[in-house]
LOSEDO-354703 format. One line per 4 residues: number of its first residue (from 1); their letters; for each residue x, y negated, z negated of C-alpha. Coordinates in steps of 0.5 Angstrom, whole numbers. Each point is the difference from the previous one (the first is absolute). Layout:
<nodes>
NUM) A) X,Y,Z  ...
</nodes>
This chain:
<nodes>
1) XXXX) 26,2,205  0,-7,-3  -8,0,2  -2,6,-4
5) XXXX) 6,-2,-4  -5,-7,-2  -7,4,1  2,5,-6
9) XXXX) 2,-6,-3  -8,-4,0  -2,7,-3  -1,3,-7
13) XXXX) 2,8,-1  1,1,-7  -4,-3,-5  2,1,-8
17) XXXX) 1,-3,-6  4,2,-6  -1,-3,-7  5,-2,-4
21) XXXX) -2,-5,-3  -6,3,-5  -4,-5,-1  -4,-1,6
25) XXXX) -6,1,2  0,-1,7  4,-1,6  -2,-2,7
29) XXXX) 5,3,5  4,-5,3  -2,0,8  4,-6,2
33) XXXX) -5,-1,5  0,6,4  -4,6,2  0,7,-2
37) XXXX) 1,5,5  -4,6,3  2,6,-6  4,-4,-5
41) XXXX) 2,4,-5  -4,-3,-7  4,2,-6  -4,0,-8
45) XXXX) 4,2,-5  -3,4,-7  -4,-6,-4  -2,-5,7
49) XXXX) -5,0,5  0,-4,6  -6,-4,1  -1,-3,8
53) XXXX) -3,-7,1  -2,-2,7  -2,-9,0  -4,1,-7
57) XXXX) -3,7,1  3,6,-4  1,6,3  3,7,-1
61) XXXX) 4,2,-7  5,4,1  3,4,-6  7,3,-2
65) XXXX) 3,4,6  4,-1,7  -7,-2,5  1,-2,8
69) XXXX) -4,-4,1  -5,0,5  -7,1,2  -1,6,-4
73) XXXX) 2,-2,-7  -3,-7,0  -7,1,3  -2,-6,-4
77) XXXX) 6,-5,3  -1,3,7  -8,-1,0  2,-8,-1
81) XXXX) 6,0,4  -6,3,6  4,6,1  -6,4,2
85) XXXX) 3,5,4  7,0,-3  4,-5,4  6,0,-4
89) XXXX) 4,-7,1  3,-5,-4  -4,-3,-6  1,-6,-5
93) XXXX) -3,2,-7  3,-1,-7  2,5,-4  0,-1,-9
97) XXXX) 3,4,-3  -4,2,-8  3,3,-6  -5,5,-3
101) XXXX) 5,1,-5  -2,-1,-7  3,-7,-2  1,0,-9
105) XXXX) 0,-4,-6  -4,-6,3  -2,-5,-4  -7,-3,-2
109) XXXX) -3,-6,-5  -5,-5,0  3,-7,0  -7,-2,-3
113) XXXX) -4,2,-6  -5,5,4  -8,0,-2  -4,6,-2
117) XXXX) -6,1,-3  0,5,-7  -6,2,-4  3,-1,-6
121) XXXX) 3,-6,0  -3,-5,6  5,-3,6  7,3,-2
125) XXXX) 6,-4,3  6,6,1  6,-1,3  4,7,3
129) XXXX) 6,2,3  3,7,2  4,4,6  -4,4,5
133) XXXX) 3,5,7  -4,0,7  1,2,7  -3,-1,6
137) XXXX) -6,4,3  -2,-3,5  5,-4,5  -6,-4,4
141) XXXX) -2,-2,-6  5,-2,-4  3,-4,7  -6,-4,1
145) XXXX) -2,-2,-7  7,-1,-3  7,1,4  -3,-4,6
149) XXXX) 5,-1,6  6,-1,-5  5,3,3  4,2,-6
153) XXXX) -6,1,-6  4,1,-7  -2,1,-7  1,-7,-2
157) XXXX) -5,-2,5  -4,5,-2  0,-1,-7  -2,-8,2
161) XXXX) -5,2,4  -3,6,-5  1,-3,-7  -7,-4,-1
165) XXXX) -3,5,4  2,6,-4  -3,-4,-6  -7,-1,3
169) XXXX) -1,6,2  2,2,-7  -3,-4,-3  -7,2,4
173) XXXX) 3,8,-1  -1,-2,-8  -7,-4,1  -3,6,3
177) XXXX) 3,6,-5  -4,-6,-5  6,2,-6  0,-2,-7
181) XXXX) 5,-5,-2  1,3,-4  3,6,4  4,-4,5
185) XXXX) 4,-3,-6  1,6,-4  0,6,5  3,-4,7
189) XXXX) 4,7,1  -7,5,2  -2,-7,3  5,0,5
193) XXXX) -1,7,3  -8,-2,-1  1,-5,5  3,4,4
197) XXXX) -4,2,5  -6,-6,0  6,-5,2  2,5,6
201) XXXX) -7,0,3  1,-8,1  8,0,2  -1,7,5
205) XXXX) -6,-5,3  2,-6,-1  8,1,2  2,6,2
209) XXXX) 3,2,-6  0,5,-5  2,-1,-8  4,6,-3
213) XXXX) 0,-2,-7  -2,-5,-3  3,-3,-7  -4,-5,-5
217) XXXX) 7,-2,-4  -3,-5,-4  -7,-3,-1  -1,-7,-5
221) XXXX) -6,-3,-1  -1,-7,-5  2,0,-7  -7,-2,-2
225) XXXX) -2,8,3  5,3,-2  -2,-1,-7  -6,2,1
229) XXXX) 2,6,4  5,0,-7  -7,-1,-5  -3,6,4
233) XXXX) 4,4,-1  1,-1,-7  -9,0,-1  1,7,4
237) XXXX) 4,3,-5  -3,-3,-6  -7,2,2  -6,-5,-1
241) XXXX) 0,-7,-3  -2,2,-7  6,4,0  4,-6,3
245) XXXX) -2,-4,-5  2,5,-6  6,1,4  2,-8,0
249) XXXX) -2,0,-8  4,6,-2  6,-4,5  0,-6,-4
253) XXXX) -2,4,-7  8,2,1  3,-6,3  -1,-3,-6
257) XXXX) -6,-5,3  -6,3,-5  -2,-7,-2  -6,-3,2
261) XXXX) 5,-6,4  4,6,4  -5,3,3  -7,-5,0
265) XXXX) -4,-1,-5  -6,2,3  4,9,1  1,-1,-8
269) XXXX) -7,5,0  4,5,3  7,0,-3  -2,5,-6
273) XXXX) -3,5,6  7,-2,4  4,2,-8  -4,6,0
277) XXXX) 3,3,6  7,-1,-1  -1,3,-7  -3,6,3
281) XXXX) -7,-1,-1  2,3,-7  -6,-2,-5  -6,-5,1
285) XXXX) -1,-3,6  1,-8,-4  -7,-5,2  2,-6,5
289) XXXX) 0,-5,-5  1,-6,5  5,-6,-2  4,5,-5
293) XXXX) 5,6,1  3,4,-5  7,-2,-2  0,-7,3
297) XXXX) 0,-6,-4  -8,-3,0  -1,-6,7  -5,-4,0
301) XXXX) -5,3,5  -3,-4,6  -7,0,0  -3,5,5
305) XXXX) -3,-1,7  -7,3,0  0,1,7  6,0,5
309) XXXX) 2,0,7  4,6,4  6,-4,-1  -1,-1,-7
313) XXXX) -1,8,-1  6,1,5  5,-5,-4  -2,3,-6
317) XXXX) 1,6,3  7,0,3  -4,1,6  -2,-3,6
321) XXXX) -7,-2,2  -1,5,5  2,4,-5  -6,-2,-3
325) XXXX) -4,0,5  0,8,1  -1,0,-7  -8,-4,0
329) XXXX) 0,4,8  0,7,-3  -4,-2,-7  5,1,-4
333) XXXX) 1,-6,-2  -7,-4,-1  -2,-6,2  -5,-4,3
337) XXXX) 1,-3,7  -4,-7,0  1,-3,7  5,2,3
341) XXXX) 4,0,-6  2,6,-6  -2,-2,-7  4,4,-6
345) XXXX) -4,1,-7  6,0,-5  -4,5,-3  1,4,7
349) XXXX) 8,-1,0  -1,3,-7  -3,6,2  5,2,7
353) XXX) 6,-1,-6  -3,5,-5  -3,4,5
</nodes>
């Protein structure tokens, strides 16, 4: 009795796992160095598998149920061990045991600016940060490329690993669905469900993983961009630069700035049109009578430029030069290009003004 007493001590006959922790990810059955045994029981429980590993090699995934094991039930393991013809003895295997739960409410951000190209507005430096829910999908995979050999595989050392890895492949999910900036700092709640499936076809392939959900909480670009993003908005709701620049002039007519030194004294041959249109467009529409406004003490008006630059035309304006340059672009504004360099007629400015 001593001696089989001893034998059934060097042999494995129940192998299972109860998780009470609810933070790990995979778990390698402690084996103290001892064999399974012939038709040992294997016990998976809902939201487990069992994955079998022999020297390096994986072998058969069992899932939630109560196995014997033998050759029958681990055809994979019993082909590597050379159990060709059912001989049943003994073997040494690790057994991993994964969580295929869904694990929720895990954290994501970018610890550095991330680089997109926009169409709009060049390179855009954006910083991102948000919560996203996964499970495992593939054991195999998520064994070989992530948990490795760890014994005891938490979410803590998950969150180490995963963290700059969820942003790149954000961050390539966001290149590929080419997105305005203008969207990604303004409509993050679709983008997250858009990115959805593009980052699953690389954490499926790559990792063994699967994103439920995937939440964009907030998105922050440089200041410089979000006033333009700001400006852009702003030009969308006015309309087109002529309408911008009688909008500016009625702004500055009703805070009190009608004077040729508030407002520059190159806008003065707007602000008759700008009074006009705050009084209703009641009456005759005044002549632009440049270095005068009605109602406003007579300045010394500076000698016109005959010929301005795009910068000129965009400081007169309240605008920007890229502004401007739209405007020459489409004719609207007319100019003469000398070089690689746009020349305004002030005569010209006169005209896009009135007209």
């Amino acid at each position: 009795m001593a001696i089989m007493d001893f034998l059934n001590r060097q042999f494995i006959d129940v192998i299972e796992w109860v998780d009470d922790s609810r933070d790990t990810l995979s778990f390698r059955f402690p084996d103290d160095d001892k064999e399974i045994k012939n038709e040992a029981q294997l016990i998976v429980r809902e939201g487990q598998v069992a994955q079998f590993v022999y020297v390096g090699q994986y072998a058969d995934t069992l899932g939630p149920g109560k196995h014997t094991l033998k050759t029958d039930n681990i055809p994979i393991l019993s082909d590597i061990l050379g159990w060709k013809y059912k001989f049943q003895s003994p073997f040494k295997a690790d057994v991993y045991y994964v969580t295929t739960r869904v694990f929720t409410g895990n954290k994501w951000g970018t610890s550095n600016p991330v680089m997109m190209r926009d169409a709009d507005f060049g390179v855009v430096r954006m910083r991102a940060f948000g919560t996203y829910d996964f499970k495992i999908v593939n054991p195999v995979l998520f064994l070989k490329e992530i948990a490795g050999t760890d014994h005891h595989f938490r979410m803590d050392e998950f969150n180490d690993v995963m963290r700059s890895r969820i942003v790149s492949v954000f961050s390539e999910a966001l290149a590929t669905a080419k997105v305005p900036a203008l969207d990604v700092a303004t409509r993050y709640g679709e983008l997250g469900s858009a990115l959805l499936e593009p980052l699953n076809l690389v954490m499926r392939e790559k990792y063994g993983l699967e994103l439920t959900a995937f939440v964009l909480e907030n998105v922050s670009v440089p200041p410089e961009l979000e006033q333009a993003i700001d400006k852009r908005g702003a030009m969308t709701a006015i309309g087109n630069l002529n309408d911008y620049v009688k909008y500016n002039m009625g702004n500055a007519l009703a805070e009190g700035k009608a004077g040729a030194a508030g407002i520059g004294a190159e806008m003065a041959a707007g602000l008759s049109m700008g009074q006009a249109m705050l009084q209703g467009g009641a009456g005759a529409q005044p002549q632009a009578q440049p270095g005068f406004v009605p109602g406003a003490a007579p300045a010394a008006a500076a000698a016109p430029l005959t010929v301005l630059t795009p910068e000129q035309v965009a400081k007169t304006l309240g605008v920007t030069p890229a502004d401007v340059m739209q405007e020459l672009e489409a004719g609207t504004l007319k100019g003469r290009k000398i070089g690689s360099q746009w020349r305004i007629p002030q005569a010209a400015l006169d005209e896009f003004l009135n007209g």
